[in-house]
One Martini backbone bead per residue (centre of mass of N, CA, C, O) as a GRO file, in nm:
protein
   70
    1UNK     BB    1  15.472  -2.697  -0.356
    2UNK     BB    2  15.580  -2.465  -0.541
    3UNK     BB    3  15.468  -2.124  -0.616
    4UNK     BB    4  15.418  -1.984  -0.848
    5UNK     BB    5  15.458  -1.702  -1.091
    6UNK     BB    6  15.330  -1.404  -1.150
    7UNK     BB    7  15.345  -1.191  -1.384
    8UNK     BB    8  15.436  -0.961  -1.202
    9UNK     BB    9  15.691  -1.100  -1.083
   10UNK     BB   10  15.779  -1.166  -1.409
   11UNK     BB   11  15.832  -0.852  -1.469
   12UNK     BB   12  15.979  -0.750  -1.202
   13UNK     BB   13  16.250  -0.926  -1.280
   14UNK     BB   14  16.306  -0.822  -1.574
   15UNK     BB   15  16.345  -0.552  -1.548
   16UNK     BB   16  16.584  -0.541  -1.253
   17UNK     BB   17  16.778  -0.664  -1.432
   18UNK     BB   18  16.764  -0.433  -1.681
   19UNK     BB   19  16.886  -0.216  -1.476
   20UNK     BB   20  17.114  -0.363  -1.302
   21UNK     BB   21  17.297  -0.412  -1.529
   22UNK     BB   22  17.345  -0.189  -1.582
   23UNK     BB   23  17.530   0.073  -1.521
   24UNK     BB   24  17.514   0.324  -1.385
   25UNK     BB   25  17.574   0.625  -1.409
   26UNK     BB   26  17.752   0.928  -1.347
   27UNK     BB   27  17.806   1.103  -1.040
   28UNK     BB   28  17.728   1.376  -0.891
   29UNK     BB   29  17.794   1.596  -0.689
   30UNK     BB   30  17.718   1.435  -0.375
   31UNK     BB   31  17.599   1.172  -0.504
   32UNK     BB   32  17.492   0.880  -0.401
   33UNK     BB   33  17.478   0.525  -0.443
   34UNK     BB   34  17.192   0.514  -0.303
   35UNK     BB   35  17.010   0.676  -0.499
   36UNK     BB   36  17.057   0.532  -0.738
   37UNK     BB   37  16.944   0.262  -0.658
   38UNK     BB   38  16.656   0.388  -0.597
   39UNK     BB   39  16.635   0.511  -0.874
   40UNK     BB   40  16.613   0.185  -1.032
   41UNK     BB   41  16.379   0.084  -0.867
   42UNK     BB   42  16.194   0.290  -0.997
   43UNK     BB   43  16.252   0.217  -1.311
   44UNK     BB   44  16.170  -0.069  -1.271
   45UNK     BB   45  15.854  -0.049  -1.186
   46UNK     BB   46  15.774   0.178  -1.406
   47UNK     BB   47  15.820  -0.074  -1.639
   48UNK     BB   48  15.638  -0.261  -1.521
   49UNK     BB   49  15.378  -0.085  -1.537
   50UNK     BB   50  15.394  -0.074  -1.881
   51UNK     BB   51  15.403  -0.414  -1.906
   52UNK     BB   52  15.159  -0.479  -1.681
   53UNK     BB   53  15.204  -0.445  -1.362
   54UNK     BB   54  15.004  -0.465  -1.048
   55UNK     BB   55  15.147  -0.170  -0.918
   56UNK     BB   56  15.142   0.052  -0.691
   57UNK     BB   57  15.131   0.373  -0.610
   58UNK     BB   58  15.258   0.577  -0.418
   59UNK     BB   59  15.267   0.747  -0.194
   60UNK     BB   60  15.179   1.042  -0.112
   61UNK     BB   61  15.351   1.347   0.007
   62UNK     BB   62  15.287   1.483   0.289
   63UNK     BB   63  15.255   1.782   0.454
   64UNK     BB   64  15.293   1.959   0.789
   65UNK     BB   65  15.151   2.194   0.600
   66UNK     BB   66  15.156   2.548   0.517
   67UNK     BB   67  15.246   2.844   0.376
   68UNK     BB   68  14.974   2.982   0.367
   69UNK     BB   69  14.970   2.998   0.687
   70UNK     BB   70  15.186   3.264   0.702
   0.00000   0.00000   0.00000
């Protein structure tokens, strides 16, 4: 028997198809249309973490230097 989904997958395929049903917005000069996709999925997950979702957040990108090391 399929395992029923948890609430939290539950919010996340509501939220993504709630960003994904509208139209992108339009693409400023230069910027490509997978950039707006990777924008829409962080949008959509990050709303699904205001209505209680259990998703961790990214980690942070860190440096491989300091600036003031020069």
């Amino acid at each position: 028997m399929p395992k029923s989904k948890s609430k939290t997958d539950k919010l996340i395929a509501k939220n993504m198809r709630e960003v994904f049903s509208d139209p992108p917005s339009t693409l400023k000069p230069g910027q490509s249309a997978e950039a707006t996709r990777t924008q829409q999925v962080a949008i959509g997950l990050s709303k699904a973490r205001e209505a209680g979702a259990d998703i961790p957040k990214a980690p942070a990108k860190s440096r491989k230097g300091s600036r003031r090391a020069y």
